[in-house]
N, CA, C and O of each residue as an XYZ file, in Angstrom:
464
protein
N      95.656    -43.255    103.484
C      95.761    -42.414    102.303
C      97.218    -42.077    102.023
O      97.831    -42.446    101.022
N      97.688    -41.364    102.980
C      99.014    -41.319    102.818
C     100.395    -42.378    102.990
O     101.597    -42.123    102.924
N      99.675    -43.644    103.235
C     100.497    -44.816    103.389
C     101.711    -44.838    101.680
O     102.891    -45.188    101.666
N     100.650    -44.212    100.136
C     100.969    -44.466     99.748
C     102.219    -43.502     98.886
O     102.447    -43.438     97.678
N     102.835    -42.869     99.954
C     104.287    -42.370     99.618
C     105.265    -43.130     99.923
O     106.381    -42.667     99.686
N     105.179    -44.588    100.568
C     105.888    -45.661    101.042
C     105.173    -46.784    100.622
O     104.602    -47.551    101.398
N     105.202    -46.922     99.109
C     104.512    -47.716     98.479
C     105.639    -49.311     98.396
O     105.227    -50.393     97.977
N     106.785    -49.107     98.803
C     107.964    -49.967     98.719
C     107.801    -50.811    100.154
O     107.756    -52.021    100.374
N     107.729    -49.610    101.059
C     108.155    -50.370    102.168
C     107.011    -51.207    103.036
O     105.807    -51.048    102.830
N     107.466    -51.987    103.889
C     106.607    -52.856    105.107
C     105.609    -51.963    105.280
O     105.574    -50.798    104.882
N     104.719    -52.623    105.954
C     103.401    -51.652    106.601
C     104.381    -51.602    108.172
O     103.896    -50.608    108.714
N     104.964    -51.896    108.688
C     105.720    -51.367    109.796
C     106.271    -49.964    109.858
O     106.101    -48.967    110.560
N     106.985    -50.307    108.848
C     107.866    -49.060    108.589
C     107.526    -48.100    108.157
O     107.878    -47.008    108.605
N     106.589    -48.291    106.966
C     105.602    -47.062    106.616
C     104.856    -46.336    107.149
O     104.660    -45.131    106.989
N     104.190    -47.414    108.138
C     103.173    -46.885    109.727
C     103.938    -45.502    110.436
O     103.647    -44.313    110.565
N     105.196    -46.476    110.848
C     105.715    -45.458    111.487
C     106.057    -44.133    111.137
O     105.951    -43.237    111.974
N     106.556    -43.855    109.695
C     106.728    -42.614    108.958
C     105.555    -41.884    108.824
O     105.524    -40.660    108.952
N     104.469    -42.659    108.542
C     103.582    -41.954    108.209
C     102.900    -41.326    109.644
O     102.300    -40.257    109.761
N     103.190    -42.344    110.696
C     103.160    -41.467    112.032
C     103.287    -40.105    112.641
O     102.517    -39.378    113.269
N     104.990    -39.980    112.086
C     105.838    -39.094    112.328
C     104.632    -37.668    111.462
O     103.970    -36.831    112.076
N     104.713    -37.837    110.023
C     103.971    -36.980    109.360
C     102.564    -36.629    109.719
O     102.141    -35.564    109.268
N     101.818    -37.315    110.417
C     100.643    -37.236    110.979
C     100.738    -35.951    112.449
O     100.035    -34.964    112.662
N     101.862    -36.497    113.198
C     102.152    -35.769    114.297
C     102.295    -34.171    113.542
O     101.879    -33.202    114.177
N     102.677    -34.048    112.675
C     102.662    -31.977    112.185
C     101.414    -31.722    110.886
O     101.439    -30.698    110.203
N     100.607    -32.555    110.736
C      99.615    -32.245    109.860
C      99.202    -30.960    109.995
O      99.749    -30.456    110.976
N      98.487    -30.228    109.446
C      97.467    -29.267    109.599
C      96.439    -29.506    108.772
O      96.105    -28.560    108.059
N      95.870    -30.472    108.676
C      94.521    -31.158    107.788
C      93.841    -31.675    108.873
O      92.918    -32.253    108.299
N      93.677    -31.853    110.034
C      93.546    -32.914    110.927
C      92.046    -31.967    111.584
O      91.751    -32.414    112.693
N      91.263    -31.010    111.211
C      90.172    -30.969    110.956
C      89.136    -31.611    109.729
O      88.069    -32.217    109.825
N      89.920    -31.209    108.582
C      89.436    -31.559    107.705
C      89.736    -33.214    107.420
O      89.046    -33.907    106.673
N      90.832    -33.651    108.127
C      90.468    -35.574    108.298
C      89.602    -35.819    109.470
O      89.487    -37.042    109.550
N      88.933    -35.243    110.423
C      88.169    -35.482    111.160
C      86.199    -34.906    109.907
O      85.160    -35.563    109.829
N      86.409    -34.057    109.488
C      84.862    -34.125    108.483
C      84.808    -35.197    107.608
O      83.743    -35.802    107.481
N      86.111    -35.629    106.785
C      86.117    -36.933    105.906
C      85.905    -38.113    106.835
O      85.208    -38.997    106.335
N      86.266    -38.302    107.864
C      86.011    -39.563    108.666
C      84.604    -39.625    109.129
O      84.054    -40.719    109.250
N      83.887    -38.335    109.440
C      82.608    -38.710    109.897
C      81.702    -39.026    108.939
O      80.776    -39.815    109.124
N      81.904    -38.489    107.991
C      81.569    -38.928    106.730
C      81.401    -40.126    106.311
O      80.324    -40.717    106.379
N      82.703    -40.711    105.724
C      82.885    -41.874    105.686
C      81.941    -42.784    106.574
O      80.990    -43.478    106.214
N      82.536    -42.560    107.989
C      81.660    -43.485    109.337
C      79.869    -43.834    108.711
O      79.235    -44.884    108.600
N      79.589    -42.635    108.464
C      78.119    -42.511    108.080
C      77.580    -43.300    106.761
O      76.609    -44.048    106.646
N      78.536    -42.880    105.814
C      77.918    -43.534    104.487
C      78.282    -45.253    104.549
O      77.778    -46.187    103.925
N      79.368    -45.223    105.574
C      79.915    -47.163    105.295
C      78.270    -47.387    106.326
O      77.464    -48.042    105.665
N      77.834    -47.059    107.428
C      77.059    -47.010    108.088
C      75.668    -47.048    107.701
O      74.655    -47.487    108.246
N      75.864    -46.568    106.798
C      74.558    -46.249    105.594
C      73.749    -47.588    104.554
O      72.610    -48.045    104.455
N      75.329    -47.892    103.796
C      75.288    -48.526    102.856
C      75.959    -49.818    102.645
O      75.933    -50.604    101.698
N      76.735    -49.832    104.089
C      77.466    -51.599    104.329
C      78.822    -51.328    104.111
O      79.060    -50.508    103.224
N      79.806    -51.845    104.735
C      80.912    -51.819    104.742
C      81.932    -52.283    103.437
O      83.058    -51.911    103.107
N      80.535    -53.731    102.604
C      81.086    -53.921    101.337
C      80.941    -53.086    100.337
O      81.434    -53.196     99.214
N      80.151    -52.108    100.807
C      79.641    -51.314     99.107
C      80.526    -50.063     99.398
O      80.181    -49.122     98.683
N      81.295    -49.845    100.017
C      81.879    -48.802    100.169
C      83.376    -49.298    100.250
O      83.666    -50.253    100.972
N      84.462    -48.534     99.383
C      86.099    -48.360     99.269
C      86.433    -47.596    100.264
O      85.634    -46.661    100.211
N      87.148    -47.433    101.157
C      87.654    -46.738    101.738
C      88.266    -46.090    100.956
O      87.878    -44.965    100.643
N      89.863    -46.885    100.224
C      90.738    -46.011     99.475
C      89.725    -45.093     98.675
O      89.574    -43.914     98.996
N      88.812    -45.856     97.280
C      87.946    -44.762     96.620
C      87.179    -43.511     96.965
O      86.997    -42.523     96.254
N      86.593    -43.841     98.701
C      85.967    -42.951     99.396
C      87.029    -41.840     99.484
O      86.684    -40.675     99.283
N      88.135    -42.107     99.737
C      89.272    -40.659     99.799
C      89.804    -40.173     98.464
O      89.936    -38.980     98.193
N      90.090    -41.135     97.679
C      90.286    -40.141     96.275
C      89.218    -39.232     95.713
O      89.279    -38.328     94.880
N      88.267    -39.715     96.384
C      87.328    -38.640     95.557
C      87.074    -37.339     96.621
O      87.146    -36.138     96.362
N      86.778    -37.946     97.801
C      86.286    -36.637     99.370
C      87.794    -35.673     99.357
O      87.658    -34.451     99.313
N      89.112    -36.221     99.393
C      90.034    -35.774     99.685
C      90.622    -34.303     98.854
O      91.378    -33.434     99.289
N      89.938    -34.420     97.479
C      90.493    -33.256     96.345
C      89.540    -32.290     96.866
O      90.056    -31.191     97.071
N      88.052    -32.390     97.196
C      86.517    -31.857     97.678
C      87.383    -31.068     98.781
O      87.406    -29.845     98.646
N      87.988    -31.539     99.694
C      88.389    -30.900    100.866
C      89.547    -30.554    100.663
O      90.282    -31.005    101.541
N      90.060    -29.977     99.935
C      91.173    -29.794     99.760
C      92.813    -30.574    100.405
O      93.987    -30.232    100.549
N      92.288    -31.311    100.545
C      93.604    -32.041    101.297
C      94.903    -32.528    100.289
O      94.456    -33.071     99.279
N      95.992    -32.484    100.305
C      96.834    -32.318     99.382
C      97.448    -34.073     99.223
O      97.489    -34.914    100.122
N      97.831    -34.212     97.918
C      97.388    -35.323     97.673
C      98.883    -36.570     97.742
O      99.966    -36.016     97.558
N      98.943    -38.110     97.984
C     100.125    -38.430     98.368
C     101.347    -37.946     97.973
O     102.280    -37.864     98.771
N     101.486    -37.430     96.174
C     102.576    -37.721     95.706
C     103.221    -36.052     95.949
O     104.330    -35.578     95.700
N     102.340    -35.629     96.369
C     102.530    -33.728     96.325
C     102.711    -33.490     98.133
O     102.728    -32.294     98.424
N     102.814    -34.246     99.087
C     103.078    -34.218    100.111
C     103.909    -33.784    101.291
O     103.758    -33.257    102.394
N     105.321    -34.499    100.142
C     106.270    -34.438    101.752
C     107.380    -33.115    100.877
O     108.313    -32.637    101.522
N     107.124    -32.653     99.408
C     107.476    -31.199     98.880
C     106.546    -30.334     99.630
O     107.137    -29.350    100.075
N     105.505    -30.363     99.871
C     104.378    -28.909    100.098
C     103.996    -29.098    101.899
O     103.114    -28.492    102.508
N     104.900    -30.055    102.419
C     104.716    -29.834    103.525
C     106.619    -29.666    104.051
O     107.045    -29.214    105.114
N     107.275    -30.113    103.078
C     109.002    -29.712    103.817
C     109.420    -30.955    104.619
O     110.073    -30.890    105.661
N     108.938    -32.226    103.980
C     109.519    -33.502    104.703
C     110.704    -33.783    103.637
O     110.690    -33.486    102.443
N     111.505    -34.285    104.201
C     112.911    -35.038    103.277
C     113.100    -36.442    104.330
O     113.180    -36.461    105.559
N     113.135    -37.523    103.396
C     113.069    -38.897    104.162
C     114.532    -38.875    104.397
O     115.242    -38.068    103.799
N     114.955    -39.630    105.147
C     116.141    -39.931    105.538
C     116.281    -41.359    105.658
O     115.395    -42.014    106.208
N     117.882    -42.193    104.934
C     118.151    -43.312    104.444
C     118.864    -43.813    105.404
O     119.749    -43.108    105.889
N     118.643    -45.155    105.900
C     119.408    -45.793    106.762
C     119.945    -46.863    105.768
O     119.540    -47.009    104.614
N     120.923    -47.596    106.386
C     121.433    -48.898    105.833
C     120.145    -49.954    105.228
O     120.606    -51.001    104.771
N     118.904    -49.864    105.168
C     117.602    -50.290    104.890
C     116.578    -50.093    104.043
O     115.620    -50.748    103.634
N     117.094    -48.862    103.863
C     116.317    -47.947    103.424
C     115.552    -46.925    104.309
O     115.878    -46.658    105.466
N     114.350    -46.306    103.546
C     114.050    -44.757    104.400
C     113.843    -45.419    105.856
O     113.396    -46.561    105.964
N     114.177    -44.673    106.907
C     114.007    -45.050    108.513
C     113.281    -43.595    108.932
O     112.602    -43.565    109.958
N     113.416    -42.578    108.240
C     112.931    -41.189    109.477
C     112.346    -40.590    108.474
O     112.229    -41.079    107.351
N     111.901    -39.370    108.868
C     111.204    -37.981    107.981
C     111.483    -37.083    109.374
O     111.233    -37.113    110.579
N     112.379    -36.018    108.071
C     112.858    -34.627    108.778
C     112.274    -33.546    108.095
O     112.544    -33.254    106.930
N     111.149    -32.708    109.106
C     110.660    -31.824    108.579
C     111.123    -30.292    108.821
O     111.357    -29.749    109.901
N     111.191    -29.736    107.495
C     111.623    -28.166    107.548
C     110.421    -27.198    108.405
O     109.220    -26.998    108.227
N     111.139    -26.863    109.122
C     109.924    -26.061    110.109
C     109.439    -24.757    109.518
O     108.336    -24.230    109.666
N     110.831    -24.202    108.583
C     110.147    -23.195    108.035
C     109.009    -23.102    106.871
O     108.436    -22.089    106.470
N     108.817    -24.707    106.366
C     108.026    -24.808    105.419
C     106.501    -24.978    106.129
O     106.165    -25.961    106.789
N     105.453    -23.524    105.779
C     104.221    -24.116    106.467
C     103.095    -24.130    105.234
O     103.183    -23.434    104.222
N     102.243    -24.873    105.469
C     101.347    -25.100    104.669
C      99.579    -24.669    105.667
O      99.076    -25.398    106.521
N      98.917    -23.096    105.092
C      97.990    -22.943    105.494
C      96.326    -24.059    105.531
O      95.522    -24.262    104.621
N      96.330    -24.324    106.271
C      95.028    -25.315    106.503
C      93.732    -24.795    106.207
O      92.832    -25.470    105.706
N      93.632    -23.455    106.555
C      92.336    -22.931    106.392
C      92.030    -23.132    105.422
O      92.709    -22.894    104.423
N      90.552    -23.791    105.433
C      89.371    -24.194    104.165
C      88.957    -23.135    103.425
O      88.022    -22.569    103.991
N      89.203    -22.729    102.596
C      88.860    -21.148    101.628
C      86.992    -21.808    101.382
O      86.438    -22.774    101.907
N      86.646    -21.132    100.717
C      85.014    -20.819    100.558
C      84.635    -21.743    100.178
O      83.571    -22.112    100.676
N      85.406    -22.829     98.864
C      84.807    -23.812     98.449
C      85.260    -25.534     99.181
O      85.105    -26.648     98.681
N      85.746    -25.199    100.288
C      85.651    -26.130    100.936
C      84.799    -26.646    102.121
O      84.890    -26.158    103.247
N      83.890    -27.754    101.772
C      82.654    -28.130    102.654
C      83.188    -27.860    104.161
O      84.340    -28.125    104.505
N      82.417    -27.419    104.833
C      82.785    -26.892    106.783
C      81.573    -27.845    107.062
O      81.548    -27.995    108.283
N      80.786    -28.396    106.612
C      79.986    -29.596    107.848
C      80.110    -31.003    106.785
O      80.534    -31.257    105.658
N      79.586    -31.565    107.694
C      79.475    -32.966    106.590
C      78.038    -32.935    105.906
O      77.924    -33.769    105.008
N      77.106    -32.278    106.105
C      75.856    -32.153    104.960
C      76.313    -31.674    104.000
O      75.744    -32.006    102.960
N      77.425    -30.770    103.873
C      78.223    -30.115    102.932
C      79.297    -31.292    101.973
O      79.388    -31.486    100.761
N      79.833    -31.765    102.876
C      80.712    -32.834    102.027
C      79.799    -33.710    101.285
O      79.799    -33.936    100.075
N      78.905    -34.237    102.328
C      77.870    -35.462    101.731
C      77.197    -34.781    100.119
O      77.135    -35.388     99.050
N      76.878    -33.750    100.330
C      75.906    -33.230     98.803
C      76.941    -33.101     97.425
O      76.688    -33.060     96.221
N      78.806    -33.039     98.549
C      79.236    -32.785     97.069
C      80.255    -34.109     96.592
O      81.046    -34.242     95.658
N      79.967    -34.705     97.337
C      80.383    -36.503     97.005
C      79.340    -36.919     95.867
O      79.345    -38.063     95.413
């Protein structure tokens, strides 16, 4: 999902950034309810009838998870340029972004599933 703030670069290089950003998430409950999810309905309905990417544009706004292009502002990442282009992401520590799911965000996956 978030590969695509490094829509330029290698899947190497992007991997790795997007690594780095993975390591300070605070969504990483709410990407564990979208994944079981997911698991279930590809499980459900076949691996061809189901998008992954589509499966997250739509589950991802549901759960509030904040979206690629609004990312590395609302979480305090600034990429950093090597002779290559971007090589790192340096995150502002003082920038935090609260995780907690407010009321209208599904807390089980019978919850996500009914509002997919």
């Amino acid at each position: 999902y978030y590969l695509r703030i490094f829509p330029e670069l290698q899947m190497k290089t992007a991997s790795g950034l997007t690594t780095s950003l993975w390591s300070k998430d605070t969504f990483k409950n709410q990407w564990a309810l979208v994944a079981k999810v997911y698991s279930f309905v590809r499980d459900e309905i076949g691996r061809s009838n189901i998008s992954l990417t589509r499966f997250l544009d739509i589950a991802c706004p549901i759960m509030d998870i904040i979206p690629p292009h609004l990312y590395l502002v609302a979480f305090g990442w600034t990429v950093q340029y090597g002779e290559d282009g971007p090589d790192d992401v340096i995150k502002d520590e003082s920038v935090t972004v609260d995780a907690t799911p407010d009321d209208r965000v599904p807390r089980s996956e019978m919850e996500l599933l009914r509002r997919l």
